[in-house]
KOLLUMZA-30347 format. One record per residue (C-alpha): x, y, z. Coordinates in pm, whole numbers, padded with zeros to 5 digits, always signed. Layout:
XYZ ...
// end
This chain:
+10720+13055+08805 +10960+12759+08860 +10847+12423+08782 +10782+12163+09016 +11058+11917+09027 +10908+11495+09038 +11152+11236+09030 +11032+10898+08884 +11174+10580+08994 +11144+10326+08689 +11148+10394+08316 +10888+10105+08269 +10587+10190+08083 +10423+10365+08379 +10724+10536+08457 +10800+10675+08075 +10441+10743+08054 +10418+10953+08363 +10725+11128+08267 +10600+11230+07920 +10209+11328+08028 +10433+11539+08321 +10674+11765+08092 +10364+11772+07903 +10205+11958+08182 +10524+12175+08283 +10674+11981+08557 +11069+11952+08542 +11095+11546+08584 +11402+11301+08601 +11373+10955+08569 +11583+10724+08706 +11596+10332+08626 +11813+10065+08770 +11850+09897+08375 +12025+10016+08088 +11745+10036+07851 +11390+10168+07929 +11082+09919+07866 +11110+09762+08236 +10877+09422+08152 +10818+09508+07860 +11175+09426+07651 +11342+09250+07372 +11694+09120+07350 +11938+08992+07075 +12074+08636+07049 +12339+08655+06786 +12110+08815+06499 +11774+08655+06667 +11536+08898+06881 +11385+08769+07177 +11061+08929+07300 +10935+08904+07653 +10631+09097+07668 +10365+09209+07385 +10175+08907+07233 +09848+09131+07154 +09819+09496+07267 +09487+09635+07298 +09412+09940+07104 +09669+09879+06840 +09449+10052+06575 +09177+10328+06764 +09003+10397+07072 +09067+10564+07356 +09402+10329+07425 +09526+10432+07080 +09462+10792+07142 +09652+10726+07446 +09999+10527+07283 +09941+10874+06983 +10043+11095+07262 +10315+10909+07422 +10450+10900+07045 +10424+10480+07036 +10266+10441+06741 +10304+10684+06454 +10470+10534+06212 +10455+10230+06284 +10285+09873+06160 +10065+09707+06367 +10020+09338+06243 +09677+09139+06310 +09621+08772+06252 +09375+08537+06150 +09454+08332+06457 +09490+08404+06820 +09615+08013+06847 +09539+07661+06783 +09509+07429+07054 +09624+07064+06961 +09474+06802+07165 +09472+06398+07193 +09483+06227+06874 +09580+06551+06639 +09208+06722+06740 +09210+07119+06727 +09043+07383+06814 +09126+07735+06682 +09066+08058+06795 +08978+08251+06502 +09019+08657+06566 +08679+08700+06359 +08390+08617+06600 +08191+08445+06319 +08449+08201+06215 +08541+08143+06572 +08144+08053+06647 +08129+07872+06354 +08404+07623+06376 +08341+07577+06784 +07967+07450+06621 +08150+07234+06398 +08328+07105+06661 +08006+07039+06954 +07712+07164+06738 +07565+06993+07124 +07716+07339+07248 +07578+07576+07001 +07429+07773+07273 +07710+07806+07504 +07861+07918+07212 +07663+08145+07066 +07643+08310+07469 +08006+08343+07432 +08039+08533+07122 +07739+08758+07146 +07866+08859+07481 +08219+08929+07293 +07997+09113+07002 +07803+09308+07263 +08171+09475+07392 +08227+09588+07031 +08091+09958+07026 +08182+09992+07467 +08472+10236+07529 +08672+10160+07820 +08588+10495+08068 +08988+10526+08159 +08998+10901+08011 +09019+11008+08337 +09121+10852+08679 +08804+10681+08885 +08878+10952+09121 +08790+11250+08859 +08450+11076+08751 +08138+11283+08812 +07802+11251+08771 +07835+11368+08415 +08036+11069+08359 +07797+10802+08524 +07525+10982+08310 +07699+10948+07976 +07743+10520+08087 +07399+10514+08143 +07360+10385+07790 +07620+10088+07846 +07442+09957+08148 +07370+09618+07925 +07744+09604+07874 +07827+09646+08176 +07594+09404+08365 +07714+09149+08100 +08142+09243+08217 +08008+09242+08581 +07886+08869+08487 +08140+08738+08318 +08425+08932+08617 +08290+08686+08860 +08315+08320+08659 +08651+08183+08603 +08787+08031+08236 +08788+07694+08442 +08403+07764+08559 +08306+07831+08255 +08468+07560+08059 +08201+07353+08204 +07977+07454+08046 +08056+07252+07768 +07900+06929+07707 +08153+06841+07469 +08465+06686+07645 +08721+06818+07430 +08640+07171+07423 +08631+07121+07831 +08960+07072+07829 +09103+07297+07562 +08921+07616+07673 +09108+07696+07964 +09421+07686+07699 +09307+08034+07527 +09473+08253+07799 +09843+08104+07839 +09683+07849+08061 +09546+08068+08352 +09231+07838+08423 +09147+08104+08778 +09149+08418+08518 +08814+08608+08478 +08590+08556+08188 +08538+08915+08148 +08933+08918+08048 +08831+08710+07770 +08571+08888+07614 +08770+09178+07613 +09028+08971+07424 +08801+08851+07158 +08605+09187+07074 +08947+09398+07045 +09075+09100+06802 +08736+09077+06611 +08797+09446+06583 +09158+09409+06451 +09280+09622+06731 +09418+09399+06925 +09769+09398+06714 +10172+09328+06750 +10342+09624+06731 +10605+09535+06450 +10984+09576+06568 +10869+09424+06912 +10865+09545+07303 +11167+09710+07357 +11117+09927+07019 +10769+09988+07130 +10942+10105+07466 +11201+10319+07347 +10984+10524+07067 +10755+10641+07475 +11157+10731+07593 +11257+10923+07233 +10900+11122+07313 +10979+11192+07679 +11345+11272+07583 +11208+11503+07290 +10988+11659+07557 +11317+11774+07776 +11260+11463+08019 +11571+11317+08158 +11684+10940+08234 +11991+10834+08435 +12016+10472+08357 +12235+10228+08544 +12125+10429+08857 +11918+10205+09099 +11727+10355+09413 +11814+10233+09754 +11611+10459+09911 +11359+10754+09902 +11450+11035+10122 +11211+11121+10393 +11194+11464+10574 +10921+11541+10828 +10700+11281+10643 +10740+11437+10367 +10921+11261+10054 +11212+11485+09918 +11447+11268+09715 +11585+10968+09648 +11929+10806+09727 +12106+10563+09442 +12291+10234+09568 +12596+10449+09494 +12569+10685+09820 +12447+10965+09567 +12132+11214+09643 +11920+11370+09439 +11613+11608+09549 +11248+11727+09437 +10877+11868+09488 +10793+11528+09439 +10865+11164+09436 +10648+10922+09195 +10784+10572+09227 +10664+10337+08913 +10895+10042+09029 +10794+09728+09223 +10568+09813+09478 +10682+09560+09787 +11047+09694+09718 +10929+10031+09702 +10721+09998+10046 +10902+09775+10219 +11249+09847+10098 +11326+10205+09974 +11058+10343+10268 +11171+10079+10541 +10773+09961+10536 +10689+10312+10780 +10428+10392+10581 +10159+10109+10555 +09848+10048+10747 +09687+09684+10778 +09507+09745+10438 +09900+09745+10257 +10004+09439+10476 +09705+09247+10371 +09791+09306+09969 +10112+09170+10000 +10034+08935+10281 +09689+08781+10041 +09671+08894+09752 +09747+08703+09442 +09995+08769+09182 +10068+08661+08841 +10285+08357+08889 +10655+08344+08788 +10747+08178+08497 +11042+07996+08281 +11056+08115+07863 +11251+07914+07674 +11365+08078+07350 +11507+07966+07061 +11667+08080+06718 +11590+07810+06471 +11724+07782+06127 +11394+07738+05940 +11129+07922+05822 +10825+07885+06022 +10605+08085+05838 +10368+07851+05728 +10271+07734+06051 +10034+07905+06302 +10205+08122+06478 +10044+08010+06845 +10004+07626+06915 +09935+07483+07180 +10014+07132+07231 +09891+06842+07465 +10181+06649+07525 +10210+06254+07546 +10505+06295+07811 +10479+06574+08045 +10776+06782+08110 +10902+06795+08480 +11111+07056+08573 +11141+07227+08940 +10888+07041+09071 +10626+07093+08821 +10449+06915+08558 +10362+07046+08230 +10112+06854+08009 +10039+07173+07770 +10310+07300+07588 +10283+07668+07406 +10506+07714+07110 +10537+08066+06909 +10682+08176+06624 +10781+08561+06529 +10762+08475+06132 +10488+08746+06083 +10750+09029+06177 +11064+08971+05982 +11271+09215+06201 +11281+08895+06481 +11531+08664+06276 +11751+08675+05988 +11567+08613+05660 +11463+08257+05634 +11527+08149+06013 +11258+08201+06317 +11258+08265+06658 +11023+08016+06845 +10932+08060+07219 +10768+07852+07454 +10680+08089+07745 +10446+08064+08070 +10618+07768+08152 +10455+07886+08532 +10760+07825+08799 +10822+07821+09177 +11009+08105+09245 +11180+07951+09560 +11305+07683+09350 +11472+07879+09138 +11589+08155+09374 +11748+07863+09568 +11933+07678+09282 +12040+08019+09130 +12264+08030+09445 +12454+07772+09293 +12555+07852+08914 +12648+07553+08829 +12360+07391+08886 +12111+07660+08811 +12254+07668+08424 +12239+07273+08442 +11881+07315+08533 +11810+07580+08236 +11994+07346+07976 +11785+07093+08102 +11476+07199+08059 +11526+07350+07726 +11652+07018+07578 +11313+06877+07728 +11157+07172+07540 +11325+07090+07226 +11253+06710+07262 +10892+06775+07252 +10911+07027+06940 +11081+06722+06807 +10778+06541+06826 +10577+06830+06601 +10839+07021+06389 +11085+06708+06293 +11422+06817+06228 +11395+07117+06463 +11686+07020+06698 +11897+07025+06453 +11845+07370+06365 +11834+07509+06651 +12119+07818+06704 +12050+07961+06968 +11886+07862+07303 +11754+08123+07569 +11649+08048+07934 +11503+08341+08149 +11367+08223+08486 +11166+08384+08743 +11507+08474+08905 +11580+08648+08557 +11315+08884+08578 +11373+08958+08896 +11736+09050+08828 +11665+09284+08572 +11309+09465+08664 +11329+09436+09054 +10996+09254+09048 +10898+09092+09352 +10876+08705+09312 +10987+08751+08979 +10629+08828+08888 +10525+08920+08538 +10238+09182+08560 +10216+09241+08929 +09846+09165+09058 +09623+08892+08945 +09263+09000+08907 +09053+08832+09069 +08690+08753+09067 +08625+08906+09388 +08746+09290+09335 +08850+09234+08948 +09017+09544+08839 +08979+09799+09162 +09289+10044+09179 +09489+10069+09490 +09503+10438+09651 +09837+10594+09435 +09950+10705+09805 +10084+10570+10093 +09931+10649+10458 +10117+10929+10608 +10342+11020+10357 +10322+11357+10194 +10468+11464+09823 +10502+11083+09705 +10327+10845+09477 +10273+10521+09329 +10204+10413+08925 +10212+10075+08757 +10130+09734+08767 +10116+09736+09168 +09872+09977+09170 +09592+09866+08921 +09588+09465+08886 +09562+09330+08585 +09913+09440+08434 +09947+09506+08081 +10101+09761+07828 +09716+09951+07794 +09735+09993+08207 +10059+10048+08268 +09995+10365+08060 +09683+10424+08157 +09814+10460+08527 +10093+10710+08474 +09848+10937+08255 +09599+10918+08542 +09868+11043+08811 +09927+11322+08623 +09585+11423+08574 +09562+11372+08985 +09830+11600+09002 +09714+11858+08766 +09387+11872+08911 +09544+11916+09259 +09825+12174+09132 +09499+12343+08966 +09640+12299+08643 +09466+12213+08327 +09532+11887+08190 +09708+11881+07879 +09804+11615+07619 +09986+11687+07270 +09926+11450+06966 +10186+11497+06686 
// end
C-alpha cells in the first residue's frame, strides 16, 4: 500500500515535529519552508565569532517528564547538556535593592521573607502552590480530543492541583503583585516574566516548579542547534525539506486541499496539506480567507497576541561570567524609542555556555524591549532612517549598561538590532509576533480546532493553534496532529526513542 503523501508548510518546531512523528507513522511527507535554516522562531545567528540567540531562555522538560520523553523522540536531546542555574534573575531596583529569583523554592521563600518578613504568607501561598505542581504531569500525551473517561479517571487524583492552576489561570502577575504589603516587591514582581504584568499566574508556577526541579534548562549550543538536531532526525527518518521555497498559496480542488504553489509559479501535490506557518497568512493569504466562519474572524479580529518586540544584541569583549546572568534593572532615565518608554531594562549574558562567544568575551542581550509594530513597519520603508532608528536605540541601550558594567562601551564589537519588522521578514509572523497567542485569563490555554470550516484534507499546527507559544507546545501540537491523523487513518500511533 502507497503512503499517504502530507505536505508541511514551515520547518518551525511544529512543522519539524509533525514531519518526524509522520514518517514515523508511514506517511511520505515534504516540508517546505520559506528560510534557509529550519528552527522558524526558534534560531541563532553569528556576529563575527559571537552567537546570537532569539528564542530558548528556559525550556521546560529539559531533564524528564513527559516533555522530555517527547524532545527523546524527535532526537533533541541525546547527547546533549542541558545547563540549570541558581538564578532565574535578579531584579535591581531604586537605590541598588534586589530581589532574586532563586530556582530552589526554599531559597527563593526564604530571601522574599528576608526581604517583607510582613509578607511571609503571601509568600509562603506562592511557593507551596509552586511545590504542590512538583509531582503533576502535564496530560498532553494525547490530543484533548483523544481523552476518555479513562483519562479523566486517572486525573482524579490531581483534582487539588488542578483547582489550585484553575486559580492561579484567572489572576494576573499585576493582580497578584498586590498582594504584597511590601512596596518594593509590588513593583519588582511583575519583572519575573520579561515584564508581561497581564500574564497568568498559573504561567508562573509552572515556571518555578520545573526550575525547582532542575528541568527547566538551556539547551547548550543554543536554538538553532536545538532546531536542527529535530531536522537531522526527520531527515534521518527519509523526511524531505526544500528550503528557500515560500508558499503563495495552497491549492484548492472541490474544497478539498491538494497542494501547494511556491512564490516561484511551481506546484507541488498531496493526500494532505498540514500548514505549521503563521496562521492569519495561512487563512487569509495562501486560502484567500474562503474558509473561516465568524468564530476565525473574531481570533484575529480580538484576540490578543504576544506583543512585538526590539532585541538589542551585543558581542562584548569581557568576560561576564561572574555576574548573574539575568538582571533586571530600574533605570534612572527611561529609554524612549518609537514612542515608548522603558523604565526596566533586561540585560543577559550567555557566559554559562561557552559555545556563544570566543573564550573570554560575552554576548549580552537586552530583549523584550515590547515595540509598536506600525512604527516600525512604517520607518522600515525608509532604510535610512529605520537603521538610524536601530543605531539609536542601541547606543541608548549601551548608555545605560554604562551606568552598571563601566567600561562596557568600549568593548563592545558587535551590535545587533532585530525589530518586530525583523521577525516578520524572516518567520512570516503576523505583526511580527513572537509566540503567536497570548493566554489569557479568560480561556487560558484552550486549543483552536486544527481545521478550517469547509475545507477537506488540510490542517493547522503551531503557535496559532494552541496559545501560549513555546518550544514544549510547539511540539506538543505537531505530535498531537499526527496522533489525530493516525487515529482517523486507523493507524496505531507510533513513536521511536533511540
Amino acid at each position: 500500500m502507497d503512503e499517504k503523501s502530507i505536505i508541511i508548510i514551515g520547518a518551525g518546531l511544529a512543522g519539524l515535529s509533525a514531519g518526524c512523528y509522520a514518517r514515523m507513522n508511514g506517511y511520505n511527507t515534504q516540508i517546505f519552508e520559506m528560510h534557509n535554516i529550519p528552527g522558524g522562531l526558534c534560531t541563532s545567528w553569528r556576529r563575527k565569532g559571537y552567537l546570537i540567540d532569539g528564542c530558548i531562555h528556559y525550556m521546560m522538560g529539559s531533564r524528564s517528564g513527559v516533555y522530555n520523553q517527547f524532545y527523546k523522540e524527535l532526537g533533541a536531546v541525546q547527547g546533549r547538556q542541558m545547563i540549570d542555574k541558581d538564578e532565574l534573575l535578579r531584579v535591581e531596583g531604586p537605590g541598588g535593592k534586589t530581589w532574586i529569583v532563586y530556582t530552589n523554592l526554599d531559597r527563593l521563600e526564604q530571601h522574599m521573607k528576608e526581604i517583607s518578613p510582613v509578607d511571609a504568607k503571601v509568600i509562603e501561598e506562592l511557593c507551596n502552590a509552586a511545590r504542590r505542581v512538583l509531582d503533576f504531569e502535564m496530560p498532553v500525551r494525547k490530543p484533548m480530543e483523544h481523552m476518555g473517561p479513562l483519562d479523566m479517571l486517572k486525573m482524579l487524583k490531581d483534582i487539588p492541583v488542578l483547582r489550585d492552576l484553575g486559580k492561579y489561570s484567572r489572576i494576573s502577575m499585576q493582580e497578584y503583585a498586590t498582594h504584597f504589603k511590601d512596596p518594593f516587591l509590588r513593583e519588582v514582581f511583575p519583572q519575573i516574566i520579561e515584564d508581561l504584568p497581564d500574564m497568568p499566574m498559573m504561567a508562573v508556577i509552572w515556571m518555578l516548579a520545573y526550575l525547582h526541579m532542575q528541568n527547566n534548562g538551556w539547551p547548550a549550543g543554543g536554538s538553532l542547534e536545538f532546531a536542527r538536531a529535530i531536522e537531522k532526525r526527520y531527515q534521518d527518518l527519509g523526511g524531505r525539506i526544500q528550503y528557500k521555497s515560500p508558499v503563495e498559496k495552497i491549492i484548492v480542488e472541490n474544497d478539498r486541499a491538494v497542494g501547494v504553489r511556491l512564490t516561484d509559479g511551481k506546484e507541488y501535490r498531496a493526500d494532505l496539506v498540514v500548514s505549521a506557518a503563521d496562521g492569519r497568512t495561512t487563512i487569509f493569504d495562501m486560502l484567500d480567507g474562503k474558509y473561516v466562519n465568524e468564530k476565525i474572524q473574531t481570533y484575529y479580529r480580538e484576540w490578543p497576541i504576544y506583543e512585538p518586540f526590539v532585541q538589542v544584541s551585543l558581542g562584548v569583549a569581557h568576560d561576564f561570567s561572574d555576574e548573574s546572568h539575568s538582571i533586571v534593572l530600574k533605570l534612572d532615565k527611561p529609554i524612549e524609542f518609537g514612542g515608548q518608554i522603558r523604565d526596566w531594562l533586561p540585560f543577559k549574558h550567555y557566559g554559562f555556555d561557552p559555545s556563544m562567544a570566543p573564550s573570554g568575551k560575552s554576548v549580552v542581550t537586552v530583549p523584550f524591549l515590547f515595540a509598536s509594530y506600525e512604527y516600525w513597519k512604517q520607518l522600515s520603508e525608509n532604510r535610512k532612517d529605520y537603521k538610524k532608528e536601530k543605531q539609536d536605540l542601541a547606543e541608548a541601550v549601551i548608555d545605560r549598561l554604562e551606568l552598571r558594567f563601566p567600561g562596557i562601551r568600549k568593548q563592545v564589537e558587535v551590535v545587533d538590532v532585530a525589530t518586530p519588522v525583523t521577525y516578520e521578514r524572516y518567520t512570516g509572523n503576523w505583526r511580527g509576533s513572537y509566540m503567536g497567542w497570548k493566554p489569557m485569563l479568560s480561556g487560558l490555554g484552550k486549543p483552536m480546532r486544527r481545521t478550517l470550516p469547509g475545507l477537506n484534507n488540510f490542517y493547522m499546527a503551531g503557535q496559532w493553534v494552541f496559545p501560549g507559544g513555546g518550544v514544549s507546545t510547539a511540539i506538543s501540537s505537531g505530535r498531537h496532529l499526527i496522533q489525530v491523523l493516525c487515529k482517523k487513518d486507523k493507524k496505531r500511533f507510533t513513536t521511536t526513542v533511540p
